[in-house]
C-alpha atoms as a printed R data frame, in Angstrom:
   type eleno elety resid chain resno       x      y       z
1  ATOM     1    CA   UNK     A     1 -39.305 39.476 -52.313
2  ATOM     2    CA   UNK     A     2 -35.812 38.036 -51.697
3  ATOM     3    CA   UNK     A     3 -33.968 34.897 -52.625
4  ATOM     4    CA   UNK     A     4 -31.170 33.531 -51.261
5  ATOM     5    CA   UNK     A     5 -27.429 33.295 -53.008
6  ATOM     6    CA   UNK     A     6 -25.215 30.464 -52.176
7  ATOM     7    CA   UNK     A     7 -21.327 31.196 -53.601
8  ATOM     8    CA   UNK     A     8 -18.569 28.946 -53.245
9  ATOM     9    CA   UNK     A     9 -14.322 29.160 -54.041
10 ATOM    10    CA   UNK     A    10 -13.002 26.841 -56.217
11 ATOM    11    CA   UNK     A    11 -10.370 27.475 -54.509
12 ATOM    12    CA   UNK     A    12 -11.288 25.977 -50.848
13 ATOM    13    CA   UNK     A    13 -15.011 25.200 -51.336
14 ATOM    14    CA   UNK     A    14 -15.722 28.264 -48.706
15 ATOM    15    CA   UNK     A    15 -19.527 28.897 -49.212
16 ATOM    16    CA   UNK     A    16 -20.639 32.267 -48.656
17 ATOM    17    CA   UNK     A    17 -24.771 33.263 -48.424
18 ATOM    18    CA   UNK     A    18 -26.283 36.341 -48.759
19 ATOM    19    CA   UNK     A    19 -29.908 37.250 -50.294
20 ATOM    20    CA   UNK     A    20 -30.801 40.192 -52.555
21 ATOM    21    CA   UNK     A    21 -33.786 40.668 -54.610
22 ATOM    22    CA   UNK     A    22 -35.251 38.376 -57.605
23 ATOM    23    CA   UNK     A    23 -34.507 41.433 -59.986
24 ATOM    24    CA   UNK     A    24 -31.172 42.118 -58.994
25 ATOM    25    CA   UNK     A    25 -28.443 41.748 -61.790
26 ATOM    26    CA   UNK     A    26 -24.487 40.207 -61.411
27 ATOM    27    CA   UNK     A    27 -23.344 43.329 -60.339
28 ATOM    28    CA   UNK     A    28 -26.257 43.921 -57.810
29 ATOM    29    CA   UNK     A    29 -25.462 40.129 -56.770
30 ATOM    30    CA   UNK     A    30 -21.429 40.475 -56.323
31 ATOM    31    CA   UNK     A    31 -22.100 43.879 -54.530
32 ATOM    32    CA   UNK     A    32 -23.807 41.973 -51.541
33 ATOM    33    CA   UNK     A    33 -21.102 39.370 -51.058
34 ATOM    34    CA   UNK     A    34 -17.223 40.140 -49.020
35 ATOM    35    CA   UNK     A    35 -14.619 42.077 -50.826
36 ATOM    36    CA   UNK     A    36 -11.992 40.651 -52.740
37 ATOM    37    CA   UNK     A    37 -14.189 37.826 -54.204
38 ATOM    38    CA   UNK     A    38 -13.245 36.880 -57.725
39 ATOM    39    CA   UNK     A    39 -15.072 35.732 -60.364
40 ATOM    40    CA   UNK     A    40 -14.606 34.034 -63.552
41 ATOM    41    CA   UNK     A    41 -16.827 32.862 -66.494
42 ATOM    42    CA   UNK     A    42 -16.158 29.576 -64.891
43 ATOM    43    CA   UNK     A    43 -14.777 29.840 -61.330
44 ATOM    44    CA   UNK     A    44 -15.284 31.570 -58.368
45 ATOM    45    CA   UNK     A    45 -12.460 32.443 -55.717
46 ATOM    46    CA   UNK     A    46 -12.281 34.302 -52.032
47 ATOM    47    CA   UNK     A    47 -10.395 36.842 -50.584
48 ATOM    48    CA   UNK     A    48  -7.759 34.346 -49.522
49 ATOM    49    CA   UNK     A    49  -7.560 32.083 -52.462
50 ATOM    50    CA   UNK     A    50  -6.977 35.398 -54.378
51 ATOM    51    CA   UNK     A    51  -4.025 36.211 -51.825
52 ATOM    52    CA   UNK     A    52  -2.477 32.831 -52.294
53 ATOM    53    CA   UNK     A    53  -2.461 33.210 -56.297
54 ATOM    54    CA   UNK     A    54  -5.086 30.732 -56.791
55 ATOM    55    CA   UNK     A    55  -7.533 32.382 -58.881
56 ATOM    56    CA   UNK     A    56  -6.629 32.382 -62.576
């Protein structure tokens, strides 16, 4: 069974969906979404907010 992840930048409010499974972890989680995402305890940023120095 699957669930679907909704992640959005801070940065620009770009949403990004994927699914994975109900056990997957964080890691399994960031593995399925774009490279260059960064995350935060707080925030969330994408590949271009990361470019432009937004992410903290």
């Amino acid at each position: 069974m699957s669930m679907m992840i909704s992640i959005t930048c801070d940065g620009c409010d770009l949403t990004e969906d994927t699914s994975t499974s109900f056990e997957a972890g964080t890691n399994e989680i960031e593995a399925q979404l774009d490279e260059g995402w960064v995350h935060t305890s707080h925030s969330d940023y994408c590949p271009d907010c990361v470019k432009n120095g937004l992410a903290d």
